[in-house]
N, C-alpha and C positions, 0 to 999 in steps of 0.2 A: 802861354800866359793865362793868369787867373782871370775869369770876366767878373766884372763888378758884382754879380748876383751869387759868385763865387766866396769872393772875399767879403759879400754883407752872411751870409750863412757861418763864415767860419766866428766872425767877429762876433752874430747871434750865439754860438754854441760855444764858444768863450767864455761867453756873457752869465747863460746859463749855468755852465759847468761849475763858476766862481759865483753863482749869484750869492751867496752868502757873504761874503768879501765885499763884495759890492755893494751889497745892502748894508752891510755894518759901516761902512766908511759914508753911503750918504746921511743914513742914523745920524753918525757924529757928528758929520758937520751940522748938520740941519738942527742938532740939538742944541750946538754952542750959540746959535741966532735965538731957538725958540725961549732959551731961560740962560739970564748970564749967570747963575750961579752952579751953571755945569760944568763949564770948562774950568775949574778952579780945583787945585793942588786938592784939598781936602774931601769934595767931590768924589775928582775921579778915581784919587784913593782907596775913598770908602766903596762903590764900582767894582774896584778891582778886588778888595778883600772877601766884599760880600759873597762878590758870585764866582771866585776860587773853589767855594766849596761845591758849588752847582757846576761848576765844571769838571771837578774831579768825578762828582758823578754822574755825569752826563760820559767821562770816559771807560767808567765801569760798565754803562748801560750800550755803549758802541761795542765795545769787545761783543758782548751776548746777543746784539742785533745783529752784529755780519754774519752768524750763526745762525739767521730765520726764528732764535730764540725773543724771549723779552723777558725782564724781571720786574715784577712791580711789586715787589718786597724793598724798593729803594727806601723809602719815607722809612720803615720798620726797623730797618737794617742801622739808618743815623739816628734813630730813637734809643732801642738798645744799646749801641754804642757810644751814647751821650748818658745814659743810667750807668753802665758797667763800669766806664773809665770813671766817673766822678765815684763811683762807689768805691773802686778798686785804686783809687788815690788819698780817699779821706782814711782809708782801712790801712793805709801805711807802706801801700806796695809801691810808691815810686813811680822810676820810669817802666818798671817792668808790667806797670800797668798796662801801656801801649802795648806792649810786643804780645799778652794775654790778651787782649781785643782782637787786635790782628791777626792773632793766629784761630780765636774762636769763627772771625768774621769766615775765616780760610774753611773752617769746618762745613760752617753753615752753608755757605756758597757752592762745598763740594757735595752736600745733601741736597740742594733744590739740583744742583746740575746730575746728580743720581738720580733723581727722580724723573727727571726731562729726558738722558741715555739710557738707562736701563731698561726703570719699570715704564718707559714709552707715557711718563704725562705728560699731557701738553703744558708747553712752558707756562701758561698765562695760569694753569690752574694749579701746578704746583708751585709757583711763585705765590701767588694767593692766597694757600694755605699757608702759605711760609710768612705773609703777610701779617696771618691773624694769629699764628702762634709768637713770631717775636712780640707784635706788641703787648698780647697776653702777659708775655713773659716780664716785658720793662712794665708795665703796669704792675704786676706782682711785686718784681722789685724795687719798685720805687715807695710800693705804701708808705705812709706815714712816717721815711726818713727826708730829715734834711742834708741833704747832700752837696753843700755850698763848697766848694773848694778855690774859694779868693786865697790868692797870696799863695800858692802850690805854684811850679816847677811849670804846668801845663801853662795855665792864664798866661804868667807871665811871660812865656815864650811866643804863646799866640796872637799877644799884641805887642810884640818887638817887632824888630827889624833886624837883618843881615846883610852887610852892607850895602844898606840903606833900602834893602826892598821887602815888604814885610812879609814875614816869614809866611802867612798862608799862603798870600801869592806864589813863594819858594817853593813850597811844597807842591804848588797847582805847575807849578813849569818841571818838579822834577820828575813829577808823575805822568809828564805830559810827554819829556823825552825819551822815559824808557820805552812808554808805551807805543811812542813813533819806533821807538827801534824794533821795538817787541812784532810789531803788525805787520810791519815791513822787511823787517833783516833776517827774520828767523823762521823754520821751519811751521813751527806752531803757528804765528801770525799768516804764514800764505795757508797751512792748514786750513782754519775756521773760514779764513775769504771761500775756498774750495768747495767746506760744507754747506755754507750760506748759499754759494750757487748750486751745490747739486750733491745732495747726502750721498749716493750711489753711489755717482760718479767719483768723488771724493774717496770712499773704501774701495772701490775697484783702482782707484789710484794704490794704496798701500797709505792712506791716510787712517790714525788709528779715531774715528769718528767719535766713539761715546767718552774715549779718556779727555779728547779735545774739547769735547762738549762741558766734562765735567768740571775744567780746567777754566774753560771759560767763564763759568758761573762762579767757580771758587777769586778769578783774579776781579768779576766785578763785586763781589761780595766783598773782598779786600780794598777795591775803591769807595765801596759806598761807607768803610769803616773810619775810613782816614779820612774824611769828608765827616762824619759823626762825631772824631779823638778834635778835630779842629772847632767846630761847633761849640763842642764840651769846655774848651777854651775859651771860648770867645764867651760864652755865657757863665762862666767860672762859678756852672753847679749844674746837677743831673734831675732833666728832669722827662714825665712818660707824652710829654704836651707836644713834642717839637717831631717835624720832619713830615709831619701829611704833607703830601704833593708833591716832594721833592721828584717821586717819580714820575709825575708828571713833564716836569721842569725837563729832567735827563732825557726824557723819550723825546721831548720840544725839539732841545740842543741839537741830538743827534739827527734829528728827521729835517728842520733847516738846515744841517751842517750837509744833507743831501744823501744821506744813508736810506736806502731802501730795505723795508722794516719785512722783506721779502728776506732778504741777507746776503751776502756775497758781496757789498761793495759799504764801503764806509771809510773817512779819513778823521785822523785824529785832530789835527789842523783845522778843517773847516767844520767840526764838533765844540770845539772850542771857542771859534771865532762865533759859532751860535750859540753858545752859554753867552759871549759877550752881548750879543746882540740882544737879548734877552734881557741880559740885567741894564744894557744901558734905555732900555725899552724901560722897563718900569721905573728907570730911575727920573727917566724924565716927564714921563707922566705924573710922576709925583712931584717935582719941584712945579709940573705947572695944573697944580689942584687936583688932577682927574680921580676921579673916585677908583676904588679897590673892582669894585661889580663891573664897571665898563671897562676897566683894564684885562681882564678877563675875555672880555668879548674881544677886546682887538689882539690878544694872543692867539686865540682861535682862530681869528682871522692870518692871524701871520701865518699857523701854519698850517692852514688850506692851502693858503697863494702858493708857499715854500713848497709843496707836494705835487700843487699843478704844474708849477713851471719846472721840476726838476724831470717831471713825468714826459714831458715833453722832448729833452734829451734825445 
C-alpha cells in the first residue's frame, strides 16, 4: 500500500504537471468575484475572440520550441500578413488572397528554417533578421496607401459566427486539432519531440533532422499568418502599426503551457490553455483599472513562477 508521503508526492506532481489548468480555472473563478462584469456573455466572448488569434500563435511558436528552436519574427510575420491580404483584397483578388499569404507565410517560414538547418544560424539570429526584413517590407508596402477593406468577403466573415461560435474561435479550435493530431499521431510530430531532446540522437535514429527542422519553421510561419488573415479582419484594413509583441505573448503561452524552451517536450492543450490564461489575465486587470505598465510586471511575474515550478518536476 501507498504511505501517505507517497500519495501527497503523487497528488504534488499532478499538481504541477497541470499547473496550468489549474491556474486558469482558479483565474476564472476568482475573476467572476473580483469585477461582475466578467463573467458576462459579451465578455467572455470578446476573451475568446481576442486571444484566438494569440493562440493560434502561441501554436506556431510550440511546434519551433519542441525543436530547441524559437522564432521571433512572430509580431513581423502578423504585420505583413495584415498589409499583403488587405492589399491583395482591395486589388481585386478575392479569396485567393488568403491561400497567396499562406502559401508566401510557407515560403518564408521555410527560409528562417534553412537558415537554422543548413547554414547552422542560430535560431534567435536568423529569426531576427527575419524580423527586420518583414517589417522593412510591410512598411514599404504600406506607404501612403489606404488600405480600408470594410464591407469585403474577409471582415465580414471575421465577425460572424458558425453555428453560433465565432468563426475566429472556429478557426483557433481547428488549427488547434490538426495540430494535436499532427504532434501526436504522426511521424513528423514524434520527429521534432526527438530533435528537441537530442539532435544526434534523433539522426542516428533515421530521423531526417534539417527537412524536420525546416518544416517546422515553415508550419509555424503558416500559423503566425492565419492569426495575421484574422487580425486583417477584424480590423477591416492594412496596416505596418500592428503585431509588436505578439511574439512575446506566443513564447508566454507556450512556456506556462510548460514547454521547455530546451525542446523535446511541449503540449498543444496546455499551450492554449496558457494563451487563455493570459488573455483572461489582462482582461481582468482591465475591467478592474490596472494600468497597461504594471500589467506588464505581473506577466513577467507569471512567468518566472510558471518556469520555477515546472522546473521542479
Amino acid at each position: 500500500m501507498k504511505t501517505g508521503k507517497e500519495r501527497l508526492k503523487k497528488v504534488a506532481d499532478f499538481a504541477l504537471s497541470n499547473f496550468v489548468i489549474i491556474a486558469f480555472i482558479i483565474l476564472f473563478i476568482a475573476s467572476c468575484f473580483l469585477s461582475p462584469a466578467f463573467f458576462t456573455k459579451n465578455n467572455l466572448m470578446s476573451v475568446l475572440i481576442q486571444n484566438s488569434i494569440y493562440a493560434i500563435c502561441a501554436i506556431g511558436m510550440l511546434v519551433i520550441i519542441i525543436t530547441g528552436g524559437i522564432d521571433l519574427s512572430t509580431g513581423a510575420y502578423v504585420c505583413i500578413t495584415v498589409c499583403l491580404t488587405a492589399g491583395l483584397i482591395q486589388g481585386g483578388h478575392g479569396i485567393a488572397s488568403i491561400f497567396i499569404v499562406l502559401l508566401m507565410a510557407l515560403v518564408i517560414g521555410s527560409i528562417s528554417g534553412s537558415m537554422v538547418a543548413f547554414l547552422n544560424i542560430a535560431p534567435f539570429i536568423a529569426t531576427l533578421a527575419m524580423t527586420t526584413i518583414l517589417k522593412g517590407a510591410a512598411y514599404m508596402y504600406q506607404t501612403g496607401q489606404n488600405r480600408r477593406i470594410d464591407g469585403t468577403f474577409l471582415p465580414n466573415w471575421v465577425k460572424g459566427t458558425t453555428v453560433g461560435i465565432p468563426n475566429p474561435v472556429l478557426v483557433m479550435i481547428i488549427v488547434y486539432l490538426v495540430f494535436l493530431f499532427v504532434l501526436n499521431r504522426t511521424r513528423f510530430g514524434r520527429g521534432i519531440y526527438a530533435i528537441g531532446g537530442n539532435k544526434e540522437t534523433a539522426y542516428l535514429a533515421g530521423i531526417k533532422v534539417k527537412t524536420y527542422l525546416v518544416l517546422s519553421y515553415a508550419l509555424g510561419g503558416l500559423c503566425f499568418a492565419i492569426a495575421g488573415i484574422l487580425l486583417c479582419g477584424r480590423l477591416g484594413m492594412g496596416t505596418a502599426t500592428v503585431g509588436d509583441g505578439y511574439e512575446m505573448d506566443a513564447i508566454a503561452s507556450v512556456v506556462i503551457g510548460g514547454a521547455a524552451m530546451s525542446g523535446g517536450s511541449g503540449s498543444v492543450t496546455k499551450t492554449i490553455v496558457g494563451a487563455m490564461l493570459m488573455g483572461v489575465l489582462y482582461n481582468i486587470m482591465n475591467l478592474m483599472g490596472i494600468a497597461s505598465y504594471p500589467q506588464m510586471i505581473v506577466k513577467g511575474v507569471v512567468i518566472v513562477l510558471a518556469v520555477l515550478l515546472y522546473k521542479r518536476k
